[in-house]
C-alpha beads as a LAMMPS data file, in Angstrom:
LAMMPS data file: protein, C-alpha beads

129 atoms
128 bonds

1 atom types
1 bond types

-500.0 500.0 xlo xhi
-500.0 500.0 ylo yhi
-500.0 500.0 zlo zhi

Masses

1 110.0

Atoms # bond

1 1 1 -469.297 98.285 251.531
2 1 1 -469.240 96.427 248.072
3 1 1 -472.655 95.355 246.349
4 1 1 -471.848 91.892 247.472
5 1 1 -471.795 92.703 250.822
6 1 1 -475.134 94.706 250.713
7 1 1 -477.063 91.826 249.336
8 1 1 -475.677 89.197 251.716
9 1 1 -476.336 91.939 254.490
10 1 1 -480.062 92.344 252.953
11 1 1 -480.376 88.597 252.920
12 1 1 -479.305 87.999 256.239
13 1 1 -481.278 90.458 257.307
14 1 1 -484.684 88.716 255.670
15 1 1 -483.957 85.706 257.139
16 1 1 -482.574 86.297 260.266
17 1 1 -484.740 89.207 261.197
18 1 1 -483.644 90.983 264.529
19 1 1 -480.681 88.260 264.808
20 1 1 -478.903 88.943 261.663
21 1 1 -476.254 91.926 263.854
22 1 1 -475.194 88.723 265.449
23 1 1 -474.911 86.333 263.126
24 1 1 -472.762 89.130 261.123
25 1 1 -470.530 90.001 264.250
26 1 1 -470.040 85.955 264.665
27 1 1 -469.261 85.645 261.509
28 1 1 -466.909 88.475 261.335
29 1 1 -465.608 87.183 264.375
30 1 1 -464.834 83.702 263.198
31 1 1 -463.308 85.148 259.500
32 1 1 -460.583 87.195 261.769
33 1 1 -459.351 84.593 263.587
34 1 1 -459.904 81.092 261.911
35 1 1 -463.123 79.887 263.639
36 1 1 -463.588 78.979 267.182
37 1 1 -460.903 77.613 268.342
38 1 1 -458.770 80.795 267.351
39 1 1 -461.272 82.849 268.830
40 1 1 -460.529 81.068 272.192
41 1 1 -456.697 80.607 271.777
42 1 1 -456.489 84.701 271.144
43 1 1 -458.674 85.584 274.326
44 1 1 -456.766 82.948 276.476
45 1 1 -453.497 84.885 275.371
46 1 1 -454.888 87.723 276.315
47 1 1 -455.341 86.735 279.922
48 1 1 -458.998 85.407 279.688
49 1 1 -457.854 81.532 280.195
50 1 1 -459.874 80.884 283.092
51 1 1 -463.198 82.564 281.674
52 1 1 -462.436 80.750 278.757
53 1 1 -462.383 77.360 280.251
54 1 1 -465.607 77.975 282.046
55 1 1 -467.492 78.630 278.475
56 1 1 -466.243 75.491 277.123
57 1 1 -466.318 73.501 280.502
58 1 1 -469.705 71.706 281.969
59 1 1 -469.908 73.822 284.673
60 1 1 -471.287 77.547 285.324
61 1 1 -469.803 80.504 282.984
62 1 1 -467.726 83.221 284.238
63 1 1 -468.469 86.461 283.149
64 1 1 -465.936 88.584 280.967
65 1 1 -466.090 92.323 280.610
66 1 1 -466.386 94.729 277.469
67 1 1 -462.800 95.913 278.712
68 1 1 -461.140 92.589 278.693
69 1 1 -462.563 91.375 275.587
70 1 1 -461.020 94.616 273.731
71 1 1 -457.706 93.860 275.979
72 1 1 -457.265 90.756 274.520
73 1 1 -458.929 90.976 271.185
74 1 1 -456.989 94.147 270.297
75 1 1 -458.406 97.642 269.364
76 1 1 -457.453 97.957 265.186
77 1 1 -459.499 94.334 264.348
78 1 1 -462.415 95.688 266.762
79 1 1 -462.393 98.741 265.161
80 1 1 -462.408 97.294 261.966
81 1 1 -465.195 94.713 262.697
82 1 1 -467.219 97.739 264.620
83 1 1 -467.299 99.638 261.050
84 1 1 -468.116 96.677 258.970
85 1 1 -471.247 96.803 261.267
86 1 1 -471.595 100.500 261.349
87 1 1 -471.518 100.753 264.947
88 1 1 -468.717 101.989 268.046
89 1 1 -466.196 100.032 269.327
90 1 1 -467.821 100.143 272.602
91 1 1 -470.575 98.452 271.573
92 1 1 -469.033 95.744 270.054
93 1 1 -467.086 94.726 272.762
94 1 1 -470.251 95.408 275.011
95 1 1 -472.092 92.983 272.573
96 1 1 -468.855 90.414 272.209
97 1 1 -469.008 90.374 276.372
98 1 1 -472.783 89.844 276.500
99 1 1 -473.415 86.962 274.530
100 1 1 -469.739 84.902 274.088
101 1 1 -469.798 83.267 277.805
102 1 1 -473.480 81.449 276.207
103 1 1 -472.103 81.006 272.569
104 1 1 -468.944 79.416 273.719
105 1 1 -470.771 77.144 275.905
106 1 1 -473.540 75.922 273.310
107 1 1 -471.488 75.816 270.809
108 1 1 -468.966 73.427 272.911
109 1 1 -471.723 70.909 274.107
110 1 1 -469.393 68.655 275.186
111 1 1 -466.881 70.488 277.142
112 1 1 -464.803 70.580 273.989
113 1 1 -463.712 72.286 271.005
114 1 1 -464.811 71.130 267.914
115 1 1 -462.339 71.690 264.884
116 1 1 -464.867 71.374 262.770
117 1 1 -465.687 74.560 260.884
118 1 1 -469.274 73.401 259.147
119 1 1 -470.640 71.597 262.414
120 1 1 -470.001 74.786 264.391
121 1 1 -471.525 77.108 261.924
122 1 1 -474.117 74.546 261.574
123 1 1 -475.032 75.017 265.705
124 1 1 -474.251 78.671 265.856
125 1 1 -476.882 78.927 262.774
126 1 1 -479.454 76.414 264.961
127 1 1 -478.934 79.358 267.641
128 1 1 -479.470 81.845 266.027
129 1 1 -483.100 80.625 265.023

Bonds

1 1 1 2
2 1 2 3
3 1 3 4
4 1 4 5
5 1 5 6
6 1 6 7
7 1 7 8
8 1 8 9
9 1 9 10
10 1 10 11
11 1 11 12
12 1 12 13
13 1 13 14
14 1 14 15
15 1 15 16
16 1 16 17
17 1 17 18
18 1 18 19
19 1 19 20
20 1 20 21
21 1 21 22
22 1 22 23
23 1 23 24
24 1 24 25
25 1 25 26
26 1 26 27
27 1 27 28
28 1 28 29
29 1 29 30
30 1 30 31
31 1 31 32
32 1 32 33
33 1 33 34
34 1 34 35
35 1 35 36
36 1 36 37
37 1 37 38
38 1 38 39
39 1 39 40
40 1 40 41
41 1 41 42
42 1 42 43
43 1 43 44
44 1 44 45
45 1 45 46
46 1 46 47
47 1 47 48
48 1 48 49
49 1 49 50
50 1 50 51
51 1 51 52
52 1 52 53
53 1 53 54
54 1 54 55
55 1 55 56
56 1 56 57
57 1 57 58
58 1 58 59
59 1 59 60
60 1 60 61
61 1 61 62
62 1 62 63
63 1 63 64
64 1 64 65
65 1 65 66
66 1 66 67
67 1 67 68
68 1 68 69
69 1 69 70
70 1 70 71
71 1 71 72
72 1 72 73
73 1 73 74
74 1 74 75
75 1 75 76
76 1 76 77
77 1 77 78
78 1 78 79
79 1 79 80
80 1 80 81
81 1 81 82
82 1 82 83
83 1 83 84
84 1 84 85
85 1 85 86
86 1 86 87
87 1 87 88
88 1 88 89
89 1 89 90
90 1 90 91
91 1 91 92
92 1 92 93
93 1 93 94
94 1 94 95
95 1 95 96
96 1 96 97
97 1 97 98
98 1 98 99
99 1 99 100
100 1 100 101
101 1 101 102
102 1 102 103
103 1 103 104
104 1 104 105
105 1 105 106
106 1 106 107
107 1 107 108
108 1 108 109
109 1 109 110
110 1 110 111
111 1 111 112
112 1 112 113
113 1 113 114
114 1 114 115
115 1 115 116
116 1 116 117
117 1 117 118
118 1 118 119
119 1 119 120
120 1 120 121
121 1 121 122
122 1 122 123
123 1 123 124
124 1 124 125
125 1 125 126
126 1 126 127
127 1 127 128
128 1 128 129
């Protein structure tokens, strides 16, 4: 890790307190595949369409497991991502499966996906307060 990434980690970390892993795996998240709505195109290719459509939808969210988010997200970026945050590849995908299905839908207030990089980092930042 470079010194630039060490002080934005520390910073994060002071200002985000316990939710700065998550704001860093988001963030991560969103710099592999071009924001949101790649996020979303890459796990509907991977077979996750109708899970998908249920985060961003008005209605209740299906549930997605730690094995089909690394299915469709693909082992070598999760790896990658995992070491960035110094932890296993398990527990990303554990982590990506826990909170996506309520970060999808918050983040998609209006059963629709914003291409709007600043307003969703602005309301995943709101979140994450």
């Amino acid at each position: 890790m470079g010194l630039f990434d060490n002080l934005a980690t520390s910073m994060m970390n002071k200002v985000m307190g316990d939710k700065a892993p998550m704001a860093k795996l988001a963030m991560e998240l969103f710099q592999q595949y071009g924001g949101l709505p790649g996020i979303l195109q890459t796990l509907k290719a991977g077979g996750l369409s109708e899970q998908v459509d249920s985060w961003v939808g008005t209605g209740a969210n299906l549930d997605v497991s730690p094995q089909q988010i690394g299915a469709a997200l693909g082992a070598s970026v999760l790896t990658g991502i995992a070491s960035k945050l110094d932890i296993s590849s398990e527990e990303l995908t554990a982590k990506i499966a826990e909170y996506i299905p309520d970060v999808v839908d918050q983040l998609t207030p209006n059963g629709a996906v914003e291409n709007n990089p600043a307003l969703i980092m602005s309301r995943l930042m709101g979140m994450l307060k």
